[in-house]
Backbone as numpy.savetxt, mean C-alpha at the origin, in Angstrom:
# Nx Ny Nz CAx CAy CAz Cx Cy Cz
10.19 13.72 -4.07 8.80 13.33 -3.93 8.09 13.52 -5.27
7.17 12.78 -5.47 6.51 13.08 -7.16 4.92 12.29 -6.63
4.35 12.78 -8.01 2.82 13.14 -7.56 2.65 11.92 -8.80
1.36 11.61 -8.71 1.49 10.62 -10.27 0.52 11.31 -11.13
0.17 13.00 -10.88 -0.64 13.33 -11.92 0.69 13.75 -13.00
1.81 13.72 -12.82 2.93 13.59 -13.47 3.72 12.67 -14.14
3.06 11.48 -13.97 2.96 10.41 -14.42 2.61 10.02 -15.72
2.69 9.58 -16.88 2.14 9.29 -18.12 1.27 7.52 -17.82
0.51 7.48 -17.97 -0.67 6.71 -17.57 -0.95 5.59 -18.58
-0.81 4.26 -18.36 -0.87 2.99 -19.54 -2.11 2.35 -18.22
-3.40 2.71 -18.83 -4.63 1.80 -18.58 -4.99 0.65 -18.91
-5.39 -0.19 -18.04 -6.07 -1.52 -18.69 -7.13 -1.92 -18.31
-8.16 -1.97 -19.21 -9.52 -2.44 -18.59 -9.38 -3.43 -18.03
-10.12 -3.87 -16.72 -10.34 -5.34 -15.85 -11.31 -5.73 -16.71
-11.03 -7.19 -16.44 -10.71 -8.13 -15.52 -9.33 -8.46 -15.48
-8.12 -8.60 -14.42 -7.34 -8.73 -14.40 -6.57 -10.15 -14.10
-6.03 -10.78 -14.37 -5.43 -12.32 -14.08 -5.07 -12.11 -12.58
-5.81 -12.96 -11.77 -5.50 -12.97 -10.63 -4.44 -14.31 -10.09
-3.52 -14.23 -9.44 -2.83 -15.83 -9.29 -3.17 -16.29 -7.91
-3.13 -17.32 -7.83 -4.20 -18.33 -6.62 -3.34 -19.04 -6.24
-2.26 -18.72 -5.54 -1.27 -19.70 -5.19 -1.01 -19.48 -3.13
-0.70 -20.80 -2.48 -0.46 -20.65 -1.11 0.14 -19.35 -0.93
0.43 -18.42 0.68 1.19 -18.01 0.81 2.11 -18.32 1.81
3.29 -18.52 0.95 4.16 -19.32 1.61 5.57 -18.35 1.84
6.44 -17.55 2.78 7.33 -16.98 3.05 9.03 -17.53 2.08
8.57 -17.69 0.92 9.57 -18.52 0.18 11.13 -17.49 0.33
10.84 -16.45 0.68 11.80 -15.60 0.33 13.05 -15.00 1.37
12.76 -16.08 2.12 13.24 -16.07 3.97 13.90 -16.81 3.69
15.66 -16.30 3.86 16.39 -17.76 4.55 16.47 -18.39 5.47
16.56 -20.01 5.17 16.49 -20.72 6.27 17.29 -20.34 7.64
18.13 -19.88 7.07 18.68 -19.16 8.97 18.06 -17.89 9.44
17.02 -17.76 9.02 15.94 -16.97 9.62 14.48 -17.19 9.75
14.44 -18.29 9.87 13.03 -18.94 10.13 11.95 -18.99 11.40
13.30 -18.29 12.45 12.77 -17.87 13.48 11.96 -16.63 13.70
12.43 -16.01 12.45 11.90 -14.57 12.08 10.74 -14.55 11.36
9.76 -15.35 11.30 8.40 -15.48 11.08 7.33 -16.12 11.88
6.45 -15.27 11.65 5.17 -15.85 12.64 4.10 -15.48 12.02
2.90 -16.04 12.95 1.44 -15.09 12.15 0.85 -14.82 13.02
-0.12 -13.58 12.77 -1.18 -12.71 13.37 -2.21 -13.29 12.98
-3.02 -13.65 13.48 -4.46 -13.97 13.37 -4.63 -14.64 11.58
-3.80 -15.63 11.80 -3.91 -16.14 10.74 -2.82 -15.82 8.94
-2.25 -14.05 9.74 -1.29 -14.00 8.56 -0.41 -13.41 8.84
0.74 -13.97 7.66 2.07 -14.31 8.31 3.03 -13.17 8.15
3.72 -13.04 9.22 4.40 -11.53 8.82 6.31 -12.09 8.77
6.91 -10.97 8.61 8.64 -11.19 8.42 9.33 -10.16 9.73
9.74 -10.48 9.91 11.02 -9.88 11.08 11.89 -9.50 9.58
12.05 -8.15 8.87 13.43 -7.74 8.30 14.30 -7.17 9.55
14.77 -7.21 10.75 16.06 -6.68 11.36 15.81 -5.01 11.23
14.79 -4.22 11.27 14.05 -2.97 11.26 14.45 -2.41 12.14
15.34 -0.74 12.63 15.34 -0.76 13.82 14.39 -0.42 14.70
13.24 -0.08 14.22 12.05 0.07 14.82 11.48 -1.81 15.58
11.98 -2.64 14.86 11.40 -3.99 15.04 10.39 -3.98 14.42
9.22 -3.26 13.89 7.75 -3.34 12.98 8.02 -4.88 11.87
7.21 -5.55 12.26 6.76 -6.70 11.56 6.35 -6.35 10.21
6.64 -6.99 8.92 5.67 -6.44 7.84 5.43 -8.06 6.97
4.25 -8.10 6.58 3.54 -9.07 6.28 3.87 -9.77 4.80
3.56 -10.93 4.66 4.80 -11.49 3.63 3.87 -11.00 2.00
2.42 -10.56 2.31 1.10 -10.40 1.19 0.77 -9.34 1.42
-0.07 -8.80 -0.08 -0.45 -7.61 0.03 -2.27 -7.95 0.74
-2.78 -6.99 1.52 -4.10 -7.21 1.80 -5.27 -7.68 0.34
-6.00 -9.08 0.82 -6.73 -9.60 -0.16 -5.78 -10.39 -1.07
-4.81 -10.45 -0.80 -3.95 -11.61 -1.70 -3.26 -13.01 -0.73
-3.46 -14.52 -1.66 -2.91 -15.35 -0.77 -1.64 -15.62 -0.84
-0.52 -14.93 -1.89 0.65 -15.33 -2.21 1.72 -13.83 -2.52
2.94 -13.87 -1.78 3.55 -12.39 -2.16 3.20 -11.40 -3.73
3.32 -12.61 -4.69 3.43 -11.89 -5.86 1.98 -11.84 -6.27
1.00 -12.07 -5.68 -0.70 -11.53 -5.74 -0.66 -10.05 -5.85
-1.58 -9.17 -6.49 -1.81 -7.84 -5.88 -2.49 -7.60 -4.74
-3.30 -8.77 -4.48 -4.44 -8.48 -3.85 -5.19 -7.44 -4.01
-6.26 -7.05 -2.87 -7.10 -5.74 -3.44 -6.54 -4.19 -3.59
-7.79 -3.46 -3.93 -7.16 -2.36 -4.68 -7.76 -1.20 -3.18
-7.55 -0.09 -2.45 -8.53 0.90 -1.56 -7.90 2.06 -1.98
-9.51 2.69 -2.08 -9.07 4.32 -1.98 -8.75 4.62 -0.42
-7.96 5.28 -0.09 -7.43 6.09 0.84 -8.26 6.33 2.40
-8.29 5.44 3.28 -9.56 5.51 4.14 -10.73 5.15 4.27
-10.57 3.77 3.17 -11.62 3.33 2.58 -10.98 1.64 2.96
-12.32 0.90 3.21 -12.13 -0.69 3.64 -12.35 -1.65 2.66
-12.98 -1.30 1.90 -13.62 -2.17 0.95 -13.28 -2.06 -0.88
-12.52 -2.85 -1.43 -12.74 -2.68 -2.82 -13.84 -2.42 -3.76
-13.73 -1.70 -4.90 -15.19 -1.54 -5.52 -14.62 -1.54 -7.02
-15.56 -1.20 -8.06 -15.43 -1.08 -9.53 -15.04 -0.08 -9.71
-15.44 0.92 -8.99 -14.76 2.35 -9.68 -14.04 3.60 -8.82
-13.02 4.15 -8.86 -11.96 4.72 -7.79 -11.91 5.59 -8.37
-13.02 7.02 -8.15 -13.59 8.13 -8.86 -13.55 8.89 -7.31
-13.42 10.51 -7.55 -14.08 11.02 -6.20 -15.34 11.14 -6.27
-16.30 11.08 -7.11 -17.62 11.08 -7.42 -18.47 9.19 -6.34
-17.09 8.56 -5.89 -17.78 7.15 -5.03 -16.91 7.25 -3.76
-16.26 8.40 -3.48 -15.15 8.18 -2.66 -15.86 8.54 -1.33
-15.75 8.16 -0.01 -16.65 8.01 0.81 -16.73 9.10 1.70
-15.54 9.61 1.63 -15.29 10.75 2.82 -15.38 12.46 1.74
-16.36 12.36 1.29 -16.86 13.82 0.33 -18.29 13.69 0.32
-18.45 15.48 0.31 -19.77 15.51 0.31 -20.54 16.34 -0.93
-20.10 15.32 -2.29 -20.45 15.97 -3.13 -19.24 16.59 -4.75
-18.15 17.14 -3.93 -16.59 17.25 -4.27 -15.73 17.28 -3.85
-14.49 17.41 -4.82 -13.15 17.02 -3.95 -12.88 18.28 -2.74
-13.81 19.37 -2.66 -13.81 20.36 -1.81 -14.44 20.37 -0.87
-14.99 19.35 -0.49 -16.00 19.22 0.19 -15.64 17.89 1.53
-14.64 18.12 1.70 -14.53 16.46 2.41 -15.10 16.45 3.76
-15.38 15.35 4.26 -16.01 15.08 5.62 -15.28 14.13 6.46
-14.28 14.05 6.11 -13.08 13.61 7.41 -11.76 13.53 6.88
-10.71 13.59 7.63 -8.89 14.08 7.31 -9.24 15.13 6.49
-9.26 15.94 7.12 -8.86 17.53 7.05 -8.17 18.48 6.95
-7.38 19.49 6.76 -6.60 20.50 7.46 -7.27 21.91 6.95
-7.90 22.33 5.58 -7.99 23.08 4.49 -9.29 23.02 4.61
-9.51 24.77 5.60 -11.14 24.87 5.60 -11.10 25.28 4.22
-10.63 25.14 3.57 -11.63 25.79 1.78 -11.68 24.14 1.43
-11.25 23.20 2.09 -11.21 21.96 1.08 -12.86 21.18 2.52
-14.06 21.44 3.05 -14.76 21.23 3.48 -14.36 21.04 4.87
-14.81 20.53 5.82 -14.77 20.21 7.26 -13.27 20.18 7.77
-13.02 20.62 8.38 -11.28 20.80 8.98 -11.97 19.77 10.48
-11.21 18.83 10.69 -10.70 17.96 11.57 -9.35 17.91 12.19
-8.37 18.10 11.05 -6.63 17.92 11.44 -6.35 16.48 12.22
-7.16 15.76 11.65 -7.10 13.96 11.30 -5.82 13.85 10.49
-4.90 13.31 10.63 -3.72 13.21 9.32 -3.37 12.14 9.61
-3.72 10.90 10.34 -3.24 9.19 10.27 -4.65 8.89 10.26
-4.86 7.64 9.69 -6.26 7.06 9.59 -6.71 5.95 10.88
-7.47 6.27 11.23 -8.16 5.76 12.35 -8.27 4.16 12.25
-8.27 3.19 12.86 -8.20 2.17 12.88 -9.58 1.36 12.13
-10.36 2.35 12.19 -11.89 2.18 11.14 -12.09 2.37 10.20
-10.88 2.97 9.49 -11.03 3.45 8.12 -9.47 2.86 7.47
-8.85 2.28 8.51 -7.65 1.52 8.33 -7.94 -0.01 7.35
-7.84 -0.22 5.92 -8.10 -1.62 5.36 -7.23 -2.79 5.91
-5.80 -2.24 6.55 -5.48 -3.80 7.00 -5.59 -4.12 8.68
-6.35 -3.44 9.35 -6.95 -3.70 10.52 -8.12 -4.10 9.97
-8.91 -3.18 9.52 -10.44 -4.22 9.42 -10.49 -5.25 8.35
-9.88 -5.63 7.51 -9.69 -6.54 6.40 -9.02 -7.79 7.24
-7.53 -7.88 8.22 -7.62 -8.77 9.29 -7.15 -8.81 10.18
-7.66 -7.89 11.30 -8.03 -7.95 12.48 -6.57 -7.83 13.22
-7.08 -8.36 14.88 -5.42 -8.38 15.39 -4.94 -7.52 15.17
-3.71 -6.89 15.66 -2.78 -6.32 15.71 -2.41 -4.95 14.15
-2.90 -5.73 12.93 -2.29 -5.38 12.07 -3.00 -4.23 11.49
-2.35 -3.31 10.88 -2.48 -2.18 10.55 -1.84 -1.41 9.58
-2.29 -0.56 8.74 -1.25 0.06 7.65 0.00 0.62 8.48
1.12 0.54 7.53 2.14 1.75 8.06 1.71 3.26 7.76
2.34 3.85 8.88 2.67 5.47 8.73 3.74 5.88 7.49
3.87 6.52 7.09 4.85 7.03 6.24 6.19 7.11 6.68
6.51 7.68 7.94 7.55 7.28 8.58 7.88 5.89 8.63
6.71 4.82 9.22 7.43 3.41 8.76 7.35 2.95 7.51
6.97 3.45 6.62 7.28 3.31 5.20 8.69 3.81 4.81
9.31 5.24 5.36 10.60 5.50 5.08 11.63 4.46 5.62
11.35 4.14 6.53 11.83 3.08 7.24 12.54 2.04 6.74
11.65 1.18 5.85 11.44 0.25 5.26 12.87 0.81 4.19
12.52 1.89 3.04 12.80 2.35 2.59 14.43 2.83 2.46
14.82 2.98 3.52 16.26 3.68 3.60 17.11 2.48 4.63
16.43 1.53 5.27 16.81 0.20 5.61 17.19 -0.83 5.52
16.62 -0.93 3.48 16.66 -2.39 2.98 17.40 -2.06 1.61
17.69 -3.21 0.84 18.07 -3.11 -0.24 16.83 -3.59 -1.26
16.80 -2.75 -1.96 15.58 -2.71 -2.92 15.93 -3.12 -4.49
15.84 -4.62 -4.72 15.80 -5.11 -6.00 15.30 -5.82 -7.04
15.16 -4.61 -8.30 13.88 -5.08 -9.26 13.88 -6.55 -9.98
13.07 -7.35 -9.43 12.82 -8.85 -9.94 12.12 -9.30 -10.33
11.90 -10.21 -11.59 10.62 -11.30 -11.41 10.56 -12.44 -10.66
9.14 -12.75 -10.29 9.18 -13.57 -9.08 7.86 -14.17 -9.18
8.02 -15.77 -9.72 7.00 -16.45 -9.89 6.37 -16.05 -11.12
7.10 -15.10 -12.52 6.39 -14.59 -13.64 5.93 -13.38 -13.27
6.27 -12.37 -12.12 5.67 -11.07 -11.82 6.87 -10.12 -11.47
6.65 -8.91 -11.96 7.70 -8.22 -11.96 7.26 -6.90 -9.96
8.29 -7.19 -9.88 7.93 -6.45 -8.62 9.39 -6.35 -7.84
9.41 -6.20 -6.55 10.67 -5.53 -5.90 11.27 -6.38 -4.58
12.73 -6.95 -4.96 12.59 -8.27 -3.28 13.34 -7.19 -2.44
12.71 -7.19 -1.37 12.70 -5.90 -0.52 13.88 -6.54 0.42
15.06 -6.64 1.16 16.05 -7.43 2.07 16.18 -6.68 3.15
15.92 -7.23 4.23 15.98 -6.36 5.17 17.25 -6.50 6.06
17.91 -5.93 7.01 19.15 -5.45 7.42 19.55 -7.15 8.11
18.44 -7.91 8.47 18.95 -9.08 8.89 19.13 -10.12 7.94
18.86 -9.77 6.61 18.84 -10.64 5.76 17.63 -11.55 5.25
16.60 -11.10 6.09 14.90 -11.43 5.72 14.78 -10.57 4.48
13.43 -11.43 3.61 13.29 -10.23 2.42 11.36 -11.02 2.53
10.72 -9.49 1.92 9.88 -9.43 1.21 10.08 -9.19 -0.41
8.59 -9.95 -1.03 8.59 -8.97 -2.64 7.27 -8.04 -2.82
7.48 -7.24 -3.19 6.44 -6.19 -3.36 5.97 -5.84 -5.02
4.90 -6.50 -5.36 4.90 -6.66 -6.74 4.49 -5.19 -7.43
4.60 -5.02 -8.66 4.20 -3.94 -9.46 2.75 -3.57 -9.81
2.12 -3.52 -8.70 0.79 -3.66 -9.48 -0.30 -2.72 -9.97
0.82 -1.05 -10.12 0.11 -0.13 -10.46 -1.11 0.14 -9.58
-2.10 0.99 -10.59 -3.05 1.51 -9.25 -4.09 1.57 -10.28
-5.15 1.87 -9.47 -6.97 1.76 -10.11 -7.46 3.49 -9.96
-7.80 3.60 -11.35 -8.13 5.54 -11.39 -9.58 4.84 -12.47
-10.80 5.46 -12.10 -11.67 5.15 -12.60 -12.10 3.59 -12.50
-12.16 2.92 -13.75 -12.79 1.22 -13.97 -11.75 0.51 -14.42
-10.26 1.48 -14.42 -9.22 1.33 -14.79 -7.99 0.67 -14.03
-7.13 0.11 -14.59 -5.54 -0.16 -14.10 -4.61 0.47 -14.50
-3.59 1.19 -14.11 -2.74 2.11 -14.66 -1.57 1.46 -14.49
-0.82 1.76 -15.18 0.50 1.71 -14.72 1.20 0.50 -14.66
0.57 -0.75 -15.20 0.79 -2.23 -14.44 2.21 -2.63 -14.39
3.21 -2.89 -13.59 4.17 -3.47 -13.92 5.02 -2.47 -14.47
4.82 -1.56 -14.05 5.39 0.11 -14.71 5.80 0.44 -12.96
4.33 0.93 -12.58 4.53 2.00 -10.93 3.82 1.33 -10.23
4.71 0.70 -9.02 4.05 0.23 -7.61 3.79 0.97 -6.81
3.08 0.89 -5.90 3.21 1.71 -4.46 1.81 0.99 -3.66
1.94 1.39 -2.21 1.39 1.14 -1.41 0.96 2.10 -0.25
-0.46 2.29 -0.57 -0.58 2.99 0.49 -0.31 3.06 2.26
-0.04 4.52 2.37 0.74 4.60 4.11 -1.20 5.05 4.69
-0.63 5.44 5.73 -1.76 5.64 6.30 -1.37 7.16 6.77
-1.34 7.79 5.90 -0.72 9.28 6.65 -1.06 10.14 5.47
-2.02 11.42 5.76 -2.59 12.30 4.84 -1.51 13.55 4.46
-1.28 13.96 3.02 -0.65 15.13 2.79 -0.97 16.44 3.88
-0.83 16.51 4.53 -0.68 17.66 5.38 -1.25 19.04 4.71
-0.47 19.21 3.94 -0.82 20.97 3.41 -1.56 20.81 2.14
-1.69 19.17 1.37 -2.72 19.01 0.12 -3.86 18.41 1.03
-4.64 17.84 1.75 -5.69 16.79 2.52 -6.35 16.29 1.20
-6.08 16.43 -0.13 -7.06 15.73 -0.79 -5.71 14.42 -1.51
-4.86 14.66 -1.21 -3.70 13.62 -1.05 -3.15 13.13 0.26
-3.08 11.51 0.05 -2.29 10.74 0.72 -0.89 10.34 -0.03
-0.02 9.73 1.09 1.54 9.77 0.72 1.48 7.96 0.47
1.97 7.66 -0.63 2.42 5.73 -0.63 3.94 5.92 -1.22
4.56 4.85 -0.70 5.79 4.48 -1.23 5.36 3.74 -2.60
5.95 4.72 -3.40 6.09 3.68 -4.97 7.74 3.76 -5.49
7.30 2.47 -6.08 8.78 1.89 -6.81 7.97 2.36 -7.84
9.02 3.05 -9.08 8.87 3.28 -10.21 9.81 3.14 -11.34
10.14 2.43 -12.01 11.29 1.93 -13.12 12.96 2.33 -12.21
12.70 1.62 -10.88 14.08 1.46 -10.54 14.45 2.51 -8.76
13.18 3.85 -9.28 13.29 4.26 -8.31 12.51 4.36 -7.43
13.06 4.16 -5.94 12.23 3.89 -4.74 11.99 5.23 -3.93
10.61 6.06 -3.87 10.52 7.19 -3.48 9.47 7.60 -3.14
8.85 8.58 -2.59 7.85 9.34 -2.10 6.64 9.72 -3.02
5.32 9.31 -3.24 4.41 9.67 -4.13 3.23 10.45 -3.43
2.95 11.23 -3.81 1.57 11.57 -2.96 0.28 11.76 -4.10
-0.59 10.84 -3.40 -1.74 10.83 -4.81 -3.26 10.98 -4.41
-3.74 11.10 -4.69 -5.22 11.15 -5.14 -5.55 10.27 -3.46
-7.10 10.73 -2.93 -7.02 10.12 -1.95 -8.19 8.75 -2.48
-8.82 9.30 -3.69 -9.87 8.66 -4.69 -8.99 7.19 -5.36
-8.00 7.43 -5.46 -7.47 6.01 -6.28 -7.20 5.04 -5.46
-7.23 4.01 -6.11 -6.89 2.85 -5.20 -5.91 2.04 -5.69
-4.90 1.67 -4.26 -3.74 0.91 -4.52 -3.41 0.20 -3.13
-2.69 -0.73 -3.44 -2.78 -2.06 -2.30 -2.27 -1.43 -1.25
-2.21 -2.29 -0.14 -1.88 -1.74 0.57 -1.39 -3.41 0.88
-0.19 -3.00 2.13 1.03 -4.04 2.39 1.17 -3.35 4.38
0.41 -5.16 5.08 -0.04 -4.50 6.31 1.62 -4.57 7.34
1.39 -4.40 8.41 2.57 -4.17 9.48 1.95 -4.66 10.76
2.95 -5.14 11.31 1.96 -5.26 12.98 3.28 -5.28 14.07
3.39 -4.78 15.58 4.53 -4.65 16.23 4.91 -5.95 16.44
């Protein structure tokens, strides 16, 4: 497991090149075409999971796999300019101070909230239906299920994810937002789970790919990084 304040940090001021292309499941073989459908408009993959969990061919706010789409802090619905705990929504004041997902009465209000509620969930309220972040467990899932290989795809460097039936997603590199900043671009992916550090509450857990390796991050609940939805 690794933290990314361990991380060595390559920033880039926005505005960032965004790509505007259909999203189209290009990455599905045709003898699995049965293994796609859509939720309320977006389209998810059958990888052969043994859970069965659907996972969606885009990241939330993007129209094409290799998009980043948008950026959320941790329990948070909405993208913004700056991914500071000084704008982060669930504090009252500091990072000691929080006012929901809890465990650590010295860290403000104890709740013992540790999955995010369907209201503070960005790919339920971003679109609707069924869909919802994964848990960390279905993030391991994903994880110890598929074969994970580093590609470019469409000019973007990111990860074609294959799942046990031979369906694949790509999961692009698109680093994460700390301040007015981009870190990491094309360096460290990850995606936020919906499942709070337990014994840290001012960290959440995302699966990041990082120069090859696919593993456990737990970060900042203030930064923001895409998130990649699921639906049963």
């Amino acid at each position: 497991m690794k933290n990314n304040r361990f991380i060595a940090k390559s920033c880039l001021l926005l505005p960032m090149i965004v790509l505007v292309l259909a999203c189209d499941p290009v990455l599905v073989p045709a003898h699995e075409k049965d293994k796609i459908g859509t939720e309320v408009g977006h389209t998810w993959v059958d990888l052969g999971l043994p859970s069965g969990l659907k996972w969606a061919t885009c990241n939330v706010g993007a129209t094409s796999p290799e998009e980043f789409g948008d950026y959320f802090a941790w329990g948070e619905t909405v993208p913004k300019d700056n991914y500071d705990w000084s704008t982060y929504k669930y504090l009252n004041g500091s990072s000691s101070t929080f006012t929901k997902y809890n465990t650590d009465s010295s860290r403000g209000s104890v709740d013992n909230k540790t999955t995010l509620e369907l209201s503070d969930d960005a790919a339920h309220v971003n679109w609707g239906g069924k869909w919802r972040m994964p848990t960390k467990a279905e993030q391991d899932e994903l994880r110890n299920n598929c074969d994970w290989t580093r590609i470019s795809f469409n000019g973007v460097i990111g990860y074609d994810v294959k799942g046990p039936n031979g369906n694949r997603i790509f999961l692009p590199v698109a680093g994460y937002r700390d301040g007015t900043s981009v870190c990491d671009l094309f360096s460290l992916g990850g995606c936020w789970s919906s499942s709070l550090k337990e014994s840290e509450p001012g960290y959440a857990f995302n699966l990041g790919f990082y120069e090859g390796s696919i593993d456990w991050y737990y970060n900042f609940r203030s930064n923001g990084r895409t998130v990649r939805a699921v639906c049963p």
